[in-house]
N, C-alpha and C positions, 0 to 999 in steps of 0.2 A: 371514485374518480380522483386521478394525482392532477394535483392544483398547480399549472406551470406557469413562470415568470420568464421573459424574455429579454435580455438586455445586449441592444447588437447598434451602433451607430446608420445603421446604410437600412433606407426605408425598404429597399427590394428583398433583402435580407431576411427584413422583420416578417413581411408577408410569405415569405416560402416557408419559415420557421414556421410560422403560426398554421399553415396548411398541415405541414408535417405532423406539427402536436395534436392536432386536431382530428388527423386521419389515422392515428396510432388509439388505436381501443381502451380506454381506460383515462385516457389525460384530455385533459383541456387547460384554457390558456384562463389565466384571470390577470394578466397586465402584461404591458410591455414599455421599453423604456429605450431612447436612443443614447441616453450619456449613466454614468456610474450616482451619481449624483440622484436623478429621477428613480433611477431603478431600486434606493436605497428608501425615497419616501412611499416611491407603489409597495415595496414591500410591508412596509409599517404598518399601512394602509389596507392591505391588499392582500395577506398571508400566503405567499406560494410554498409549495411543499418542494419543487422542486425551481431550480434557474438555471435557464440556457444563459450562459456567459460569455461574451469575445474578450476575453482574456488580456487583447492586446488593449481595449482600451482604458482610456485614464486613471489610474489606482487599479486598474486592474485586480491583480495577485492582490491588492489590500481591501477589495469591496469584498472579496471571498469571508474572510472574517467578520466583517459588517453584517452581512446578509445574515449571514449564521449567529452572530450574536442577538442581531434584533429577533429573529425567530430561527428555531431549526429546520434545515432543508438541506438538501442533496443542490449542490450544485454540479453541473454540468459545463465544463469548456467545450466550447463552440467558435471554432476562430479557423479565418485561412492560414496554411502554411503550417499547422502546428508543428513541424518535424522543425524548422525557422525560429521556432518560439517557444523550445523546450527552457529554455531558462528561466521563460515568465510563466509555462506551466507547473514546472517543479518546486517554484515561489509559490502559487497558486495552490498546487497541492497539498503546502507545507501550511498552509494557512486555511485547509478545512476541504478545496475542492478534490470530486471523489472520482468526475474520468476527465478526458478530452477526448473530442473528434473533430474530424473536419467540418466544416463548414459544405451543407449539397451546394454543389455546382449548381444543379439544376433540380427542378421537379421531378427527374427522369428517374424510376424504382432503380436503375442500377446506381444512382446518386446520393439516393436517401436513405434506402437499406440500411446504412452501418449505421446510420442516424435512428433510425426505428428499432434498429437491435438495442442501442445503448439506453434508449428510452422504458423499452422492456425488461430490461436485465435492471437498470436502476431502481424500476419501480417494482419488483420483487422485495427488495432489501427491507428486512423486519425493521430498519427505520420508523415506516409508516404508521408502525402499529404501538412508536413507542410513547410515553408519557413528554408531557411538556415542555418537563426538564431535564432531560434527554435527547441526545448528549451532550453534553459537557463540550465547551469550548473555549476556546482564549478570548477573554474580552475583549471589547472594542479599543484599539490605541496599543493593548499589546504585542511584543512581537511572538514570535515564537524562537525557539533554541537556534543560536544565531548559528548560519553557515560557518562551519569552521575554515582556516584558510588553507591555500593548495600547499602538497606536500610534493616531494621528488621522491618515487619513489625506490629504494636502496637497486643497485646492479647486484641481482642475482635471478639465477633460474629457480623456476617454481617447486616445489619438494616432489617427487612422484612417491613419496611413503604414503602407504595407506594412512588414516587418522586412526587414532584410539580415541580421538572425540570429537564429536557432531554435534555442532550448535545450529538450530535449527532456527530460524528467524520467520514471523510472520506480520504482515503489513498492509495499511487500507491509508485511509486518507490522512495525510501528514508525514506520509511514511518516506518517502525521498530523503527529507529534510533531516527525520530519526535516525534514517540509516547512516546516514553522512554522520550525524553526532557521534553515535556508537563507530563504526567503524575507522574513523580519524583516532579514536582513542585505543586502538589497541595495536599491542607491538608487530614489527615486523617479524619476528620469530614466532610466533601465536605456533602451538603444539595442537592444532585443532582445523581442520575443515570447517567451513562457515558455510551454509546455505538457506537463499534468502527467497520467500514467497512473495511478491510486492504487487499489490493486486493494480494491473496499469496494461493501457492497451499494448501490447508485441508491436505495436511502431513507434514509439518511445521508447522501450527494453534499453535496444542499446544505444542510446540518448544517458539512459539513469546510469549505464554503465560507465559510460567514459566519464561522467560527471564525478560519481561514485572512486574511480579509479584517481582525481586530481584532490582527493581527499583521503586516499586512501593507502598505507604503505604496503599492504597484502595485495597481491595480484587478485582483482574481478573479472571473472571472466562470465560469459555466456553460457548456461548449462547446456547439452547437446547430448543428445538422447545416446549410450550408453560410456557415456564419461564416469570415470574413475575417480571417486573422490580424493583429494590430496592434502596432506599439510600443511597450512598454513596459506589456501587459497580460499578464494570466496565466490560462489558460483550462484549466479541468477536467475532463475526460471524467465523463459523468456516466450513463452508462447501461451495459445491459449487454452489447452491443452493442462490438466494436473500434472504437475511435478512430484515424482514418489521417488523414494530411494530403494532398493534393493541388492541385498546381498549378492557380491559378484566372485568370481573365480577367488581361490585362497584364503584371503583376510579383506578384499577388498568389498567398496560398496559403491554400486553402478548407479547411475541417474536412470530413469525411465519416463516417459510422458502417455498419457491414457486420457481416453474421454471420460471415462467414465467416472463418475456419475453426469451423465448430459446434464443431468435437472439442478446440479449444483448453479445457487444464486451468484457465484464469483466464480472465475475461471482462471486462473491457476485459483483453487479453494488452498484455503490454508489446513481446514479442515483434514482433506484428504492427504495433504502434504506430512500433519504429524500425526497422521495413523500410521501413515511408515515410518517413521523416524522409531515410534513407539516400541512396531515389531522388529526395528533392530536394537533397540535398546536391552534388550539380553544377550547381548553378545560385548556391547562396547558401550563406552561412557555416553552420555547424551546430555544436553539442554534444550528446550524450548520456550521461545521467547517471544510473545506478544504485543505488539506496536500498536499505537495510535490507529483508530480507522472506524468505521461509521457500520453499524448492523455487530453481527452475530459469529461470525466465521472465525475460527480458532481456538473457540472456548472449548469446545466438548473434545477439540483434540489435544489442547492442553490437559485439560480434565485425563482424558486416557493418560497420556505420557505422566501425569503425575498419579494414577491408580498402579504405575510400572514404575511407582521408585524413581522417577528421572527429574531433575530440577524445575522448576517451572518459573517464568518470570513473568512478569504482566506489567505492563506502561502503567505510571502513576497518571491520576487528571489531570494534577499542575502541568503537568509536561505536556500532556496528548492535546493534536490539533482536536481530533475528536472523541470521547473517551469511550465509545460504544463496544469497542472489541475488546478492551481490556476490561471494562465494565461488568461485560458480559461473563467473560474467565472470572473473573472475582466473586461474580454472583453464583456462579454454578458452582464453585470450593477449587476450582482449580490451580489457586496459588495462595500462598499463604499471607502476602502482602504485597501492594503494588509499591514499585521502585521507578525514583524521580530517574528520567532520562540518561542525566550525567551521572548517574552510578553503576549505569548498567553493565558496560564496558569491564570497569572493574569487579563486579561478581563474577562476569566472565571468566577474568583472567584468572582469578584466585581457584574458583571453579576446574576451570583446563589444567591449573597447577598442580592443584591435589589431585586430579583425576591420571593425570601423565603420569605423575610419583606415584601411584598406587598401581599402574599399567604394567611400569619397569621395572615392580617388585619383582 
């Protein structure tokens, strides 16, 4: 049984929520709390594995970290209007929480559904099954890798040259905030196609985009099911649906979206996402790059892309909100050392350097 904490201001709230956990197969409720403050000593108190959080209230985005420090748990945003309050989810995110959803209207099954889906899907994540101290997260009082500031970014149209290299990104909780780090730091001429797996519900997508975009000198765009990869753009899986690449007309390489694997415990999986990366990697230069994020998803497909020769990188702890995905790649050999945050950008570039001059040999 996943042990759930509930932390929501509005008493009617609390009581719909606690039905919901209640009537979802496998959870139940062991406290609840109306302000950030309470919900900080239930927990101490009280160990929940998982926390329904309204996001909007008081320290909000910074109980995310508290929570998770005093013990480890999956929290959950749970707040109205989240499409309203994507700035204090992506805070939120950056500092350990791992989805958001609405807030039910109502009792009514077409209300709470998406609420019972997230409930499910959460409580899969090999999480549960891991040891005390695990995962790794930012202490209490610190920040995480500070938002970079907005850029403007340069007047030009985006390149339609195919790439000669694919950097392949993958990402769970913390990952907004990672991605913003790396992507602020690389040039607007980047000689490479960028695409990023960010595991987050398709109604925020393009929320992280535009955000992503005011930090960002490369064009983000929204990946869209048979897009042509380009240089020097950055493309986002945005559904819920896996994101794969494959080989399209010429020299090019097409985005595709598939269900398949249903049974994948994350949707876009990253997993799925660098097994294709992998099988074009004998054709054209490649990277694969693992982010901060809670559970298991990217390892074994890092792992592949590095049994194929292809670079691999993996989030150091210091840096990750939570170090379980890259944890996970380290454990399994599939990189050879983790790299702090702010370095990443630059193996990139030196990477795409060498790989470009050896293309136009």
């Amino acid at each position: 049984m996943v042990a759930v904490g509930i932390v929501n201001d509005s008493a009617d709230t609390l009581v719909r929520l606690k039905r919901i956990v209640r009537e979802t197969p496998g959870f139940h409720v062991v406290w609840t709390a109306r302000s950030t403050d309470l919900a900080l000593l239930q927990h101490r108190t009280h160990t929940a594995q998982m926390v329904l959080l309204d996001v909007s209230l008081s320290e909000g985005p910074a109980t995310v970290a508290r929570l998770i420090a005093l013990h480890p748990c999956v929290v959950l945003l749970v707040t109205d209007d989240p499409a309203g309050k994507r700035q204090l989810i992506f805070e939120a995110t950056g500092n350990g929480a791992q989805d958001a959803v609405a807030t039910p209207a109502s009792d009514k099954p077409a209300d709470t559904h998406e609420l019972h889906r997230k409930l499910v899907m959460l409580g899969r994540l090999p999480h549960f099954n891991l040891p005390a101290n695990a995962p790794a997260v930012l202490p209490p009082g610190s920040a995480a890798p500070p938002y970079p500031s907005s850029v403007v970014p340069p007047d030009r149209s985006p390149s339609t040259d195919p790439p000669a290299v694919i950097i392949g990104i993958g990402a769970s909780t913390g990952g907004p905030q990672a991605l913003a780090t790396i992507l602020h730091a690389l040039p607007s001429d980047l000689e490479a196609a960028v695409v990023i797996v960010q595991h987050m519900d398709e109604q925020f997508v393009p929320g992280l985009q535009q955000w992503l975009r005011n930090v960002c000198t490369l064009p983000v765009e929204l990946a869209v099911e048979g897009d042509a990869l380009r240089r020097g753009t950055v493309l986002l899986a945005h559904t819920q649906n896996h994101l794969v690449l494959e080989r399209g007309p010429a020299s090019s390489v097409t985005v595709r979206y598939t269900s398949q694997p249903e049974d994948a415990a994350h949707r876009p999986s990253v997993d799925v996402f660098f097994d294709s990366l992998a099988r074009l990697s004998t054709t054209r230069a490649c990277c694969g790059v693992l982010l901060t994020g809670m559970g298991r998803d990217g390892a074994q497909g890092l792992l592949r892309l590095r049994g194929r020769g292809v670079l691999t990188i993996a989030q150091d702890q210091e840096s990750s909100a939570v170090y379980g995905m890259p944890q996970a790649a380290m454990a399994a050999g599939a990189v050879d050392a983790a790299t702090p945050l702010t370095e990443i950008a630059g193996r990139l570039v030196e990477f795409i350097r060498n790989a470009s001059t050896t293309a136009r040999r």
